[in-house]
N, C-alpha and C positions, 0 to 999 in steps of 0.2 A: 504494500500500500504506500507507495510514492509517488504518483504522478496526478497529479490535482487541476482540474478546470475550475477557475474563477470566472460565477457569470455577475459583474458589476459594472458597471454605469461611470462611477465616482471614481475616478484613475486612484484617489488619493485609498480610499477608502480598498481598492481592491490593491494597493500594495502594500496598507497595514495589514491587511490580511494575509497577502503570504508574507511576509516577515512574521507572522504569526506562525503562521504554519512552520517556517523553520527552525524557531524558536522548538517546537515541539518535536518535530520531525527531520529527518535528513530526506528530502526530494529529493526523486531523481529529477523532475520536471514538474513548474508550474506555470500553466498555459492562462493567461488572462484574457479574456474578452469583452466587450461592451454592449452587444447589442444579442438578441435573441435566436438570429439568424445566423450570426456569427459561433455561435455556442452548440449551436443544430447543425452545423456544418461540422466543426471539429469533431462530432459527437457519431455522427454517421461518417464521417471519414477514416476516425482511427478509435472506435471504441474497444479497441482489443488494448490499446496503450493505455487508454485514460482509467486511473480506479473509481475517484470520485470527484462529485462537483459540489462547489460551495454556490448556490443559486439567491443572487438578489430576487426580493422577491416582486419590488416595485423598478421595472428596469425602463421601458419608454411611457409607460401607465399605471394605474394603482393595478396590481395583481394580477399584472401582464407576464408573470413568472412562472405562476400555473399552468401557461401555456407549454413553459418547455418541463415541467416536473410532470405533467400528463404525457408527454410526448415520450420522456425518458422509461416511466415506468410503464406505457405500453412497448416499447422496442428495446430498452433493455434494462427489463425487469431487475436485475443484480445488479445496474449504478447503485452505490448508494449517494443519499443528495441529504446536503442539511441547506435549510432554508437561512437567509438570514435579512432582516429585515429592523423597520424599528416599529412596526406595527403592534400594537398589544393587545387590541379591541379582541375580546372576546370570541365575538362572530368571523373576525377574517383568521383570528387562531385557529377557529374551530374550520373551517372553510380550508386550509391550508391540510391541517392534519388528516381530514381527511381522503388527499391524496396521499398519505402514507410516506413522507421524507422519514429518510433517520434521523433527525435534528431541528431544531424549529432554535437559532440563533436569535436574539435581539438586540442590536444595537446599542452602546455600544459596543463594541467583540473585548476579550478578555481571553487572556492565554487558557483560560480556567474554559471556560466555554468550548475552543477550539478544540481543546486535546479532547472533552468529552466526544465529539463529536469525530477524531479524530478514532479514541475508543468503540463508538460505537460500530464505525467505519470496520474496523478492523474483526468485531464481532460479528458483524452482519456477511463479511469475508468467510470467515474461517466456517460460521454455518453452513453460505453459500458452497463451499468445498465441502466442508462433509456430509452435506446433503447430497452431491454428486457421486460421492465415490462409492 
């Protein structure tokens, strides 16, 4: 679990993030992107490299993100994705969860948050494998 897609908007905010991420982990690769079509491209391009994606969840529109954490868990099931967001309201929580992300992040991010996420990443891995073999 080293190769990480950044889908964020905020240049600034999606490079605290992977300085986060390496704080935590040694990457082999963190791929950043901005726009939703650009995330969908890398995603059907090379999903055999990518492990998992940290998904804004408001990127050109309020909960325009849901588009691609639908997309990812109809075509491949085993991404895992943590959301992250600064949204708190209840209803877009519960709206969110319901597409089943590993992680539901809120802003602002926290090493403490990351590695959970980074944990669960890694658990949802190791199932994904021994449910195969």
């Amino acid at each position: 679990m080293n190769r990480f897609l950044i889908v964020e908007d905020n240049k600034l905010m999606a490079e605290i993030l992977a300085q986060i991420i390496r704080k935590c982990t040694t990457p082999k690769d963190i791929i950043k992107v901005s726009s939703l079509a650009a995330a969908q491209k890398i995603l059907i391009d090379s999903n055999s490299w990518i492990d998992a994606v940290f998904l804004d969840l408001n990127i050109d529109k309020p909960l325009d993100g849901l588009e691609l954490l639908s997309f990812i868990k109809k075509n491949l099931p085993n991404m895992p994705v943590s959301i992250i967001t600064s949204e708190s309201d209840a209803d877009v929580v519960k709206q969110v969860l319901s597409h089943q992300p590993q992680d539901y992040l809120v802003k602002p991010l926290s090493v403490k948050q990351v590695q959970r996420s980074l944990d669960k990443f890694r658990t949802k891995a190791s199932s994904a494998a021994g449910g195969s073999a």
